[in-house]
ROFIKOL-811285 format. One line per 5 residues: number of its first residue (from 1); their letters; for each residue x, y, z of N, C-alpha, C. Coordinates in nm, 3 decimals. Example, Ala and Ser with C-alpha at 12.3 -4.5 7.8 and 13.67 -1.06 7.14 Angstrom:
<rs>
1	as	1.319:-0.569:0.780:1.230:-0.450:0.780:1.320:-0.330:0.780 | 1.285:-0.225:0.708:1.367:-0.106:0.714:1.290:0.003:0.787
</rs>
This chain:
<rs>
1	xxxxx	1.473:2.865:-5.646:1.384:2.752:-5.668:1.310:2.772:-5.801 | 1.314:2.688:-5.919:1.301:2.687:-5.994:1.143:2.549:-6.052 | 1.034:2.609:-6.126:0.917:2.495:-6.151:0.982:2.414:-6.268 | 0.902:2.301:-6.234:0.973:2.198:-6.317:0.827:2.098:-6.365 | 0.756:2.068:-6.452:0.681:1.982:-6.515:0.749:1.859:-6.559
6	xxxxx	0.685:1.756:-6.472:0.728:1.640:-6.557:0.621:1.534:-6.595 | 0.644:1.496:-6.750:0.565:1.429:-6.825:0.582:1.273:-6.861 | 0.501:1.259:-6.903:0.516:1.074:-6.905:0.461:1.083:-7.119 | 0.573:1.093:-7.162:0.588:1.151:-7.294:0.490:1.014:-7.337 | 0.377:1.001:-7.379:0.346:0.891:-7.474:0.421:0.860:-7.624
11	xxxxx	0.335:0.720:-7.683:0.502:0.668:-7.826:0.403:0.778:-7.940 | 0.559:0.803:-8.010:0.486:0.856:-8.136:0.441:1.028:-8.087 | 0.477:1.068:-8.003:0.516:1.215:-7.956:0.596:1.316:-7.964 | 0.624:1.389:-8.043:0.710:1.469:-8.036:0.779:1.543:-7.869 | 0.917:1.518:-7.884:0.970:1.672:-7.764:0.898:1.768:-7.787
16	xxxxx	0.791:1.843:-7.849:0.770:1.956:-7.887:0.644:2.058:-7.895 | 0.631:2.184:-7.876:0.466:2.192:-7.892:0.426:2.207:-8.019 | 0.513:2.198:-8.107:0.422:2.263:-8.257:0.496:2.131:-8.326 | 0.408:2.117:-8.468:0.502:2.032:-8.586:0.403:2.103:-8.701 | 0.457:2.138:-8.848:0.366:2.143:-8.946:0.342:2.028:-9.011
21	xxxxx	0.372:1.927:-8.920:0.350:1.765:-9.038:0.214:1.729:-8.970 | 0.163:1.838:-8.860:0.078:1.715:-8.799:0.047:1.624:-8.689 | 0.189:1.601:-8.649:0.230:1.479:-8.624:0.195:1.505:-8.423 | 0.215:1.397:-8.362:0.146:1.453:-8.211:0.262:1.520:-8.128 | 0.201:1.656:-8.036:0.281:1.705:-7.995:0.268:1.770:-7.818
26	xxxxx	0.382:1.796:-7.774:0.328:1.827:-7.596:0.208:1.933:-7.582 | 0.165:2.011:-7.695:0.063:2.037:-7.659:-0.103:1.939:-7.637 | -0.068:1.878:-7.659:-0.191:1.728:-7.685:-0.206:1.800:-7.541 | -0.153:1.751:-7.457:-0.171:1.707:-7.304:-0.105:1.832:-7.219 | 0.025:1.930:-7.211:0.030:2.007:-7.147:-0.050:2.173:-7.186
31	xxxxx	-0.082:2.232:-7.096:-0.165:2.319:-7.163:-0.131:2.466:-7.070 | 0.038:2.500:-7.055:0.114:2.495:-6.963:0.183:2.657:-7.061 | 0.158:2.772:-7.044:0.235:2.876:-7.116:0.373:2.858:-7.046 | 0.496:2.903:-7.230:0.621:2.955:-7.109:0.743:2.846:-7.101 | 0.641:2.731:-7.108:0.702:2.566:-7.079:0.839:2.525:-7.198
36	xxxxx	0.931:2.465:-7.190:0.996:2.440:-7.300:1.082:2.307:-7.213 | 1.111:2.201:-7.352:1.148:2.073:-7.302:1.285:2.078:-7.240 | 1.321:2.027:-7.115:1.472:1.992:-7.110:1.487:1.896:-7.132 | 1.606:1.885:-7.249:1.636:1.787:-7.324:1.516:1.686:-7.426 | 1.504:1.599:-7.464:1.447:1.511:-7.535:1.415:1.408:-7.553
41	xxxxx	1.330:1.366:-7.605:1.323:1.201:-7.562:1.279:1.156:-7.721 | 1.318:1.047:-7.829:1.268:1.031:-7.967:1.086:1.033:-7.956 | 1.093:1.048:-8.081:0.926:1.023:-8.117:0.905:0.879:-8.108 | 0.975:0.795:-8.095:0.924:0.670:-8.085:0.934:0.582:-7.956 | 1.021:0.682:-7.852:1.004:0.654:-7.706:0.973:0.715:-7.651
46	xxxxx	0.921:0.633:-7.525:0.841:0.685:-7.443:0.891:0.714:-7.253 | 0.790:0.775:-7.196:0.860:0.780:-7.070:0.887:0.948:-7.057 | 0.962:0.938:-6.919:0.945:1.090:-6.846:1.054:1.188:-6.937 | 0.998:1.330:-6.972:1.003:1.437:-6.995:1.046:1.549:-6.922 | 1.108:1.608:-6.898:1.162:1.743:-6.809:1.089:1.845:-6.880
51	xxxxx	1.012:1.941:-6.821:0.942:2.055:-6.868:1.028:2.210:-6.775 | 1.041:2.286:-6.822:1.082:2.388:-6.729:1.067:2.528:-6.816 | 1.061:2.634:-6.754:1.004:2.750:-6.759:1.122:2.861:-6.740 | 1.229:2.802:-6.671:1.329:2.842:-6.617:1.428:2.796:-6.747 | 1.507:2.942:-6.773:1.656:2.897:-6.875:1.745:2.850:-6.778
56	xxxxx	1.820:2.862:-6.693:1.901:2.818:-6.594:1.903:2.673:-6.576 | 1.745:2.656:-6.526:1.714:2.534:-6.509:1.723:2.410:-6.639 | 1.696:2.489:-6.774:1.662:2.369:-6.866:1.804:2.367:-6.874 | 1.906:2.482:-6.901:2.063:2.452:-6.888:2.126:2.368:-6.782 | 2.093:2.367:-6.686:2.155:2.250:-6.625:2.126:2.133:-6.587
61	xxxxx	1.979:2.056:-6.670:1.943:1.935:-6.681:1.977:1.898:-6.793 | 2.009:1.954:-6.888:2.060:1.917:-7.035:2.192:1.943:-7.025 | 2.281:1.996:-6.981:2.455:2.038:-6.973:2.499:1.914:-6.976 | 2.627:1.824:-7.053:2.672:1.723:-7.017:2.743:1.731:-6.874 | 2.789:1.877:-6.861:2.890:1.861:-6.729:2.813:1.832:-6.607
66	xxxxx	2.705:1.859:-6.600:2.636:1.807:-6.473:2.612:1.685:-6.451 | 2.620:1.584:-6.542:2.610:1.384:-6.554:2.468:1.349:-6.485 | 2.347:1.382:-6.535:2.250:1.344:-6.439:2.183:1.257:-6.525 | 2.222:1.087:-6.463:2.204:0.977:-6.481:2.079:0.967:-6.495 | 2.081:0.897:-6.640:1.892:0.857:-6.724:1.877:0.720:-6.725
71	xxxxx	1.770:0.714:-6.680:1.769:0.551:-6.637:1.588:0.496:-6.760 | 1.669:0.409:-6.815:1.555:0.318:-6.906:1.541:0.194:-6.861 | 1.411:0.168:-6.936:1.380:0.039:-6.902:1.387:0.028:-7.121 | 1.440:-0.102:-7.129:1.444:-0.168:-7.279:1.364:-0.286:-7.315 | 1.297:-0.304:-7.391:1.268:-0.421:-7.427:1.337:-0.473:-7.540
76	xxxxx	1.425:-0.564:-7.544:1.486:-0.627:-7.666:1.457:-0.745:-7.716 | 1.467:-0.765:-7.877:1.489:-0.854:-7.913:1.576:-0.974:-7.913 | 1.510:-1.115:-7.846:1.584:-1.196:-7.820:1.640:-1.213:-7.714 | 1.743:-1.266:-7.604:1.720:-1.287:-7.499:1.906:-1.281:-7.515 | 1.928:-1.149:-7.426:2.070:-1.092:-7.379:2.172:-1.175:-7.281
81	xxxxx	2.281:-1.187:-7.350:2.384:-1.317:-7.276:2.472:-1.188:-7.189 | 2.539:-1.250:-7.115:2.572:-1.160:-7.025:2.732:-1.091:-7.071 | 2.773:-1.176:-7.170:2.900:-1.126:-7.238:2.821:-0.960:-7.286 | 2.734:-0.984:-7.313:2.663:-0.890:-7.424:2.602:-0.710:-7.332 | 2.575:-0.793:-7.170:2.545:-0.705:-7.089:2.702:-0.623:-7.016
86	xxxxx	2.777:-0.698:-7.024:2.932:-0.681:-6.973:3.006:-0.560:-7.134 | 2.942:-0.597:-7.215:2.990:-0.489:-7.353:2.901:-0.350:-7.336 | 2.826:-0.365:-7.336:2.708:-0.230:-7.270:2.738:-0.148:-7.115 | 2.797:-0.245:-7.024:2.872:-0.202:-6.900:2.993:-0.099:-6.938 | 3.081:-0.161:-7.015:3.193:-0.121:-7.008:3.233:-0.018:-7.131
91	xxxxx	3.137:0.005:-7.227:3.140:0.029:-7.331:3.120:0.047:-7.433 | 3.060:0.032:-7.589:3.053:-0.010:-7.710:3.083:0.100:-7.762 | 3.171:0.026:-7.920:3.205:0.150:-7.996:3.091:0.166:-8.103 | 3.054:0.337:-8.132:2.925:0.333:-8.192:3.026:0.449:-8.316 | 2.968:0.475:-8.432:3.034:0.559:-8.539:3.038:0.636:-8.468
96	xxxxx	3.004:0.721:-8.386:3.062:0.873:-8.307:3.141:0.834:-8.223 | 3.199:0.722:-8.151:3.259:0.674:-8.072:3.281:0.586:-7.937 | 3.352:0.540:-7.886:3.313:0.480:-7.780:3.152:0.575:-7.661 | 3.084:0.491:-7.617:3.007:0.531:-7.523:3.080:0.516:-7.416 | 3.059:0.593:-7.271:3.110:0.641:-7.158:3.040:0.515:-7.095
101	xxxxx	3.145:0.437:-6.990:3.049:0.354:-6.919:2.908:0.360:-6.894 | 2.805:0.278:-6.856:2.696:0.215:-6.799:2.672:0.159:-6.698 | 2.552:0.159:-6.641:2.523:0.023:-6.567:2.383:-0.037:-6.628 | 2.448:-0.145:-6.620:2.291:-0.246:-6.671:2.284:-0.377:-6.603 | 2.145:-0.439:-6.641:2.091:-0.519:-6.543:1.995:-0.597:-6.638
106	xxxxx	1.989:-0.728:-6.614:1.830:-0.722:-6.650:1.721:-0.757:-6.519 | 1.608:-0.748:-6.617:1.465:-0.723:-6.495:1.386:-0.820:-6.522 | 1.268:-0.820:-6.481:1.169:-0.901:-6.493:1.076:-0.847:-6.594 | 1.049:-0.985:-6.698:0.949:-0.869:-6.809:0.838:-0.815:-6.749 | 0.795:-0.656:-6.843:0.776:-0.588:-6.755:0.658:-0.512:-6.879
111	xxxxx	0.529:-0.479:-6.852:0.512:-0.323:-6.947:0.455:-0.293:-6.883 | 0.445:-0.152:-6.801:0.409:-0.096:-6.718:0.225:-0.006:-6.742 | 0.254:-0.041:-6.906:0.105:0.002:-6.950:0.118:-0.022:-7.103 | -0.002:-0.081:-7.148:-0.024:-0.114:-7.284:0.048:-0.012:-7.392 | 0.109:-0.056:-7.489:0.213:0.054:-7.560:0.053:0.047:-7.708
116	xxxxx	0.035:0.171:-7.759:-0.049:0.181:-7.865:0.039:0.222:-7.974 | 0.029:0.185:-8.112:0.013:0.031:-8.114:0.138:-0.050:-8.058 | 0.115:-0.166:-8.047:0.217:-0.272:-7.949:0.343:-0.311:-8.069 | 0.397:-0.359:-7.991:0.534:-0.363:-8.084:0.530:-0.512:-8.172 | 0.552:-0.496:-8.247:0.528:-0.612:-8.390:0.624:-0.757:-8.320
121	xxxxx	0.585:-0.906:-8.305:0.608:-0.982:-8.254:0.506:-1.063:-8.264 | 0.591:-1.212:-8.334:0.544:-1.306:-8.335:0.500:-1.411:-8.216 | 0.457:-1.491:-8.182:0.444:-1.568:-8.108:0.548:-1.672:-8.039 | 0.606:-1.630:-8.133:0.697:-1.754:-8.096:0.840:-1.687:-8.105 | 0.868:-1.535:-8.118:0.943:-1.448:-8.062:1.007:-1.451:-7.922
126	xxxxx	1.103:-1.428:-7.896:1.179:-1.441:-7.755:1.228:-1.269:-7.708 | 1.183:-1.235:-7.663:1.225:-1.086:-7.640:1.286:-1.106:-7.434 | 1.350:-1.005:-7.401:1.363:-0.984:-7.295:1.401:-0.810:-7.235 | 1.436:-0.799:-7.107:1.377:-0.615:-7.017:1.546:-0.602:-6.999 | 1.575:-0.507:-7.024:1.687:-0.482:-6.934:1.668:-0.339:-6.876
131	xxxxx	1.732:-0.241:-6.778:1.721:-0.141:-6.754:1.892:-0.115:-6.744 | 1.889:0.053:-6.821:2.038:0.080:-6.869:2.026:0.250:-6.794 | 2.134:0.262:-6.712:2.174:0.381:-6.683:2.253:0.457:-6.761 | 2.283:0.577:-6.792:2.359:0.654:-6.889:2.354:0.761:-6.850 | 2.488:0.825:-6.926:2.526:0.991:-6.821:2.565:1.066:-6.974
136	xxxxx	2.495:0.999:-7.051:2.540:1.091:-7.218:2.374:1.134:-7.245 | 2.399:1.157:-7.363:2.229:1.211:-7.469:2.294:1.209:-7.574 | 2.370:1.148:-7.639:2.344:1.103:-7.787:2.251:1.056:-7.876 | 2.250:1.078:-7.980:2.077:1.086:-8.072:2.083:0.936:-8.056 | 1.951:0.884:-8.033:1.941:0.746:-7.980:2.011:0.627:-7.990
141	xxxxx	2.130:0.662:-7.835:2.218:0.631:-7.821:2.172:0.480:-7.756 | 2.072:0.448:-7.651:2.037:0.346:-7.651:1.972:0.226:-7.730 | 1.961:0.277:-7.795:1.901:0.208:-7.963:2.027:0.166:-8.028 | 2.115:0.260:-8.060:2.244:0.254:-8.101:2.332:0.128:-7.997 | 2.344:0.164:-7.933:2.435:0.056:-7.816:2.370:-0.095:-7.844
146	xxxxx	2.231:-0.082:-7.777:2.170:-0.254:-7.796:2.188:-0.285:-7.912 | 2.182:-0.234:-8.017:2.196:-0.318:-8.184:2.368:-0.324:-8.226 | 2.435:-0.242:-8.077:2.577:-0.274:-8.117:2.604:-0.419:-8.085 | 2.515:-0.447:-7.969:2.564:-0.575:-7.914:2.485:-0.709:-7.932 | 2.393:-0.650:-8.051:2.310:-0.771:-8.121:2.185:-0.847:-8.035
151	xxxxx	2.096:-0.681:-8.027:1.996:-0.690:-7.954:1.922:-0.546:-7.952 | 1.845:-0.557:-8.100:1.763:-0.423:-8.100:1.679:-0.363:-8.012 | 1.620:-0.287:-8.000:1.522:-0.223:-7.888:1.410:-0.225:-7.967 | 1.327:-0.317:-7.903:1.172:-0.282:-7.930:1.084:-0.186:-7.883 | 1.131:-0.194:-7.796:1.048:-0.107:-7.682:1.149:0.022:-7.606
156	xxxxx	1.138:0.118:-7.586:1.228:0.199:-7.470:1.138:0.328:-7.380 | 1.162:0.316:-7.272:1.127:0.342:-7.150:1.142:0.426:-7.070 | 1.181:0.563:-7.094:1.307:0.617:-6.982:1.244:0.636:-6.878 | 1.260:0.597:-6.742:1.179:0.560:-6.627:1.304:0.694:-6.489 | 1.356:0.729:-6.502:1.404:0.845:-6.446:1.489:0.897:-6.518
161	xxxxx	1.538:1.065:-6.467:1.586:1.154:-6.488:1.664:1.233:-6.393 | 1.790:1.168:-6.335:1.877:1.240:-6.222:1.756:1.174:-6.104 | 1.742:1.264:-5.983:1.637:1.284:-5.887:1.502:1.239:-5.925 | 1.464:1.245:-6.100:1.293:1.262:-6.110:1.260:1.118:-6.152 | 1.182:1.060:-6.093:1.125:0.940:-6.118:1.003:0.926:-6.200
166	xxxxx	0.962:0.854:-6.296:0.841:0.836:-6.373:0.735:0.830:-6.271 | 0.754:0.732:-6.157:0.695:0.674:-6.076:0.536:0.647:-6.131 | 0.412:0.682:-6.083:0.309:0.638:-6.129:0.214:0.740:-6.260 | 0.315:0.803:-6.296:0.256:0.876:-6.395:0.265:0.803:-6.560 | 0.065:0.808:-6.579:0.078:0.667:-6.719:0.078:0.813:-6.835
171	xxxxx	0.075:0.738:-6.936:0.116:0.809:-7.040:0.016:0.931:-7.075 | 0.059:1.064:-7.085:0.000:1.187:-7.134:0.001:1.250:-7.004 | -0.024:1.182:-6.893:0.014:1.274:-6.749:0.076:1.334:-6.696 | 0.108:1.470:-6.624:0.180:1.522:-6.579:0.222:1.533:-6.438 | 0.317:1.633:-6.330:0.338:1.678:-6.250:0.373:1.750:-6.228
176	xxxxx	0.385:1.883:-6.114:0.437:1.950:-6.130:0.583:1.893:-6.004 | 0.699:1.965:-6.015:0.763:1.961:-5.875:0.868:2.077:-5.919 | 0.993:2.107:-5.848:1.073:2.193:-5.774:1.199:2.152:-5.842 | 1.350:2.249:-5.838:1.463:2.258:-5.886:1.506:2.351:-5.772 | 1.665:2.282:-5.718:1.687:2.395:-5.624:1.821:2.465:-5.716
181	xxxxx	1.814:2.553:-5.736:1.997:2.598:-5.825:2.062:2.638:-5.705 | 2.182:2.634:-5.770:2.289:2.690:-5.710:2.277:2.819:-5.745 | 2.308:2.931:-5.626:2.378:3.034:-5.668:2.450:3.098:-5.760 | 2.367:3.190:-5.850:2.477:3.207:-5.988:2.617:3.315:-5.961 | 2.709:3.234:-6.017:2.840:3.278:-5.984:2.839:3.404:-6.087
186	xxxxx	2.995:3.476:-6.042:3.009:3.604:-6.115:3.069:3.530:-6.274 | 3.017:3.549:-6.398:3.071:3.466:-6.491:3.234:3.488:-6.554 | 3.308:3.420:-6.561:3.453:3.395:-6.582:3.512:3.501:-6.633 | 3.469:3.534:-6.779:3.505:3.656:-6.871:3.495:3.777:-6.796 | 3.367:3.805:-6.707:3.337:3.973:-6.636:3.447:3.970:-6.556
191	xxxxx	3.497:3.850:-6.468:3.567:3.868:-6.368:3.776:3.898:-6.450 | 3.753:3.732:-6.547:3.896:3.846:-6.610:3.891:4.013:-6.651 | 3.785:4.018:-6.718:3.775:4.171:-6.781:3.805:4.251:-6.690 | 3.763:4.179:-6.543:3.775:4.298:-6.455:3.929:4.339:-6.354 | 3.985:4.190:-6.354:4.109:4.142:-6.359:4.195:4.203:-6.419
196	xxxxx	4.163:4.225:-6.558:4.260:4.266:-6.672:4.265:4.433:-6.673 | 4.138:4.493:-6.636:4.136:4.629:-6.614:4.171:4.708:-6.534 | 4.233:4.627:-6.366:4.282:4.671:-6.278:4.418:4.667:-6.265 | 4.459:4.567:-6.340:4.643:4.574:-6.381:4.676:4.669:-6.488 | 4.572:4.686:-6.564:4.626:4.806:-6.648:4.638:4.905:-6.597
201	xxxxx	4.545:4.930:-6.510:4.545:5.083:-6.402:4.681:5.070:-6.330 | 4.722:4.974:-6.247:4.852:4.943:-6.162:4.939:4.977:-6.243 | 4.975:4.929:-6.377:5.066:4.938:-6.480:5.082:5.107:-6.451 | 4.995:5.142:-6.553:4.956:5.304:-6.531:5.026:5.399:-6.413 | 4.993:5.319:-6.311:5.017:5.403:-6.217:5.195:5.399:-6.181
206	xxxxx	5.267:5.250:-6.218:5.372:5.247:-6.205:5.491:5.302:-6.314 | 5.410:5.295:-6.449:5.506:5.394:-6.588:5.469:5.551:-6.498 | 5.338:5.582:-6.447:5.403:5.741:-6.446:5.513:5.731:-6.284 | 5.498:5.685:-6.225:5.608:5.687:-6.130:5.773:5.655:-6.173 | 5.717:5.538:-6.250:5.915:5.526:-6.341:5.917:5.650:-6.436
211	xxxxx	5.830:5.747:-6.486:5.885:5.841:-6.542:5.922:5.957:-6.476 | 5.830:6.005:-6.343:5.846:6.100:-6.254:6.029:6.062:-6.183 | 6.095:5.948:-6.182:6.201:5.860:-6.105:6.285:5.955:-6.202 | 6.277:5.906:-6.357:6.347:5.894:-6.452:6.411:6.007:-6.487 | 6.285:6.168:-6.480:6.291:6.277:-6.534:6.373:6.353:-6.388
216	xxxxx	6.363:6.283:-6.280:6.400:6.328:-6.163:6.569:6.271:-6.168 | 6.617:6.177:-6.218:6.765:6.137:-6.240:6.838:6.237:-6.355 | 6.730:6.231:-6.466:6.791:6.317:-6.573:6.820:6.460:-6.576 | 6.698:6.514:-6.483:6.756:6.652:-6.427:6.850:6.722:-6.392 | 6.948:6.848:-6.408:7.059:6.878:-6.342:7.005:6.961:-6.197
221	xxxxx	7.074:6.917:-6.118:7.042:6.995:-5.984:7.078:7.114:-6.033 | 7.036:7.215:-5.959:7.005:7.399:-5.951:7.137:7.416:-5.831 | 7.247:7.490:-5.930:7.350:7.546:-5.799:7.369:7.660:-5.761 | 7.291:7.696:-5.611:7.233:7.814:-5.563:7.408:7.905:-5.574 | 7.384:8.026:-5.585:7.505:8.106:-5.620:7.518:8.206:-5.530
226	xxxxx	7.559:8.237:-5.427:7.605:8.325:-5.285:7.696:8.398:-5.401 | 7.620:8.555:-5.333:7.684:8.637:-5.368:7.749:8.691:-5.260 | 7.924:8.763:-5.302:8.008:8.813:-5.215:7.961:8.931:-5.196 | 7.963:8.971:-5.041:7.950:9.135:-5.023:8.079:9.200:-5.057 | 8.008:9.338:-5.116:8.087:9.406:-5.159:8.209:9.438:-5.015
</rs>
């Protein structure tokens, strides 16, 4: 069982405890020795944070092979046709490459707490919410996707993390909760090495037996010699 901190990253925050620019960082608000981020979230979005203390643990919330589905909430520019939500479902090609399916939806507009400062918008602007599931972490890959399909992100949200929910934690707040691991296995390489070291011994043991065989064929038998009595 492994501790786990989770944060409600405010905008304009670094993943991080230190910067020499200045600039705001998880020490603002956690005050937590030991702590280091799993995975990341941009400086310009906001939403829940994985904190952990545990290497094991930050390795297998950040591993792609484990797929633990990140769920945002988006605010976009302009108001999303469903051809457009069906391209984000199934796909979009971004310069690093196709994205791995999605699920998306849209919601009811939504801000769950005043964003400081608020996002630049006219009055007479049309924005709308969608919430997008994803099983990647590409450098802001949801930013990337909505402006593939001609609908920037004003706003972004990430409102869970696998199991961990934002739920009512507002911005700079924390929690603590729990990680159960799996059992760490014997790792791959020790077990060939160890594999590989016991056939050499077998080997071993079977060249000196084919040579003891060998030297035992090549031998001339001994022909005992009876002597006649006188």
């Amino acid at each position: 069982m492994s501790r786990i901190v989770l944060l409600n990253k405010p905008f304009q925050v670094l993943s991080q405890f230190t910067d020499p620019n200045g600039r705001g960082t998880l020490a603002d608000y956690i005050d937590q020795p030991g702590l280091y981020a799993a995975g990341r979230l941009d400086y310009d979005s906001e939403g829940l944070l994985v904190l952990t203390d545990d290497g094991r643990a930050q390795q297998q919330i950040t591993d792609p092979k484990f797929k633990l589905e990140k769920t945002y909430w988006a605010q976009l520019e302009g108001e999303i046709s469903d051809e457009a939500i069906e391209r984000l479902i199934k796909g979009v090609e971004l310069k690093d490459g196709m994205t791995r399916p999605a699920r998306c939806r849209r919601i009811a507009p939504t801000e769950p707490w005043p964003r400081n400062p608020p996002i630049r918008q006219r009055n007479n602007d049309v924005t709308c919410w969608i919430e997008l599931k994803i099983r990647e972490g590409r450098n802001r890959q949801v930013r990337r996707m909505t402006a593939a399909v001609g609908h920037p992100t004003l706003r972004l949200i990430r409102v869970a993390i696998g199991p961990w929910q934002l739920e009512q934690l507002q911005p700079g707040q924390w929690r603590e909760s729990q990680i159960h691991l799996p059992r760490q296995s014997q790792p791959t390489a020790r077990r060939n090495s160890q594999h590989r070291a016991g056939g050499s011994r077998s080997a071993g043991q079977q060249r000196q037996q084919r040579s003891r065989q060998t030297a035992g064929r090549n031998s001339k038998p001994t022909r005992s010699r009876t002597r006649k009595p006188n």
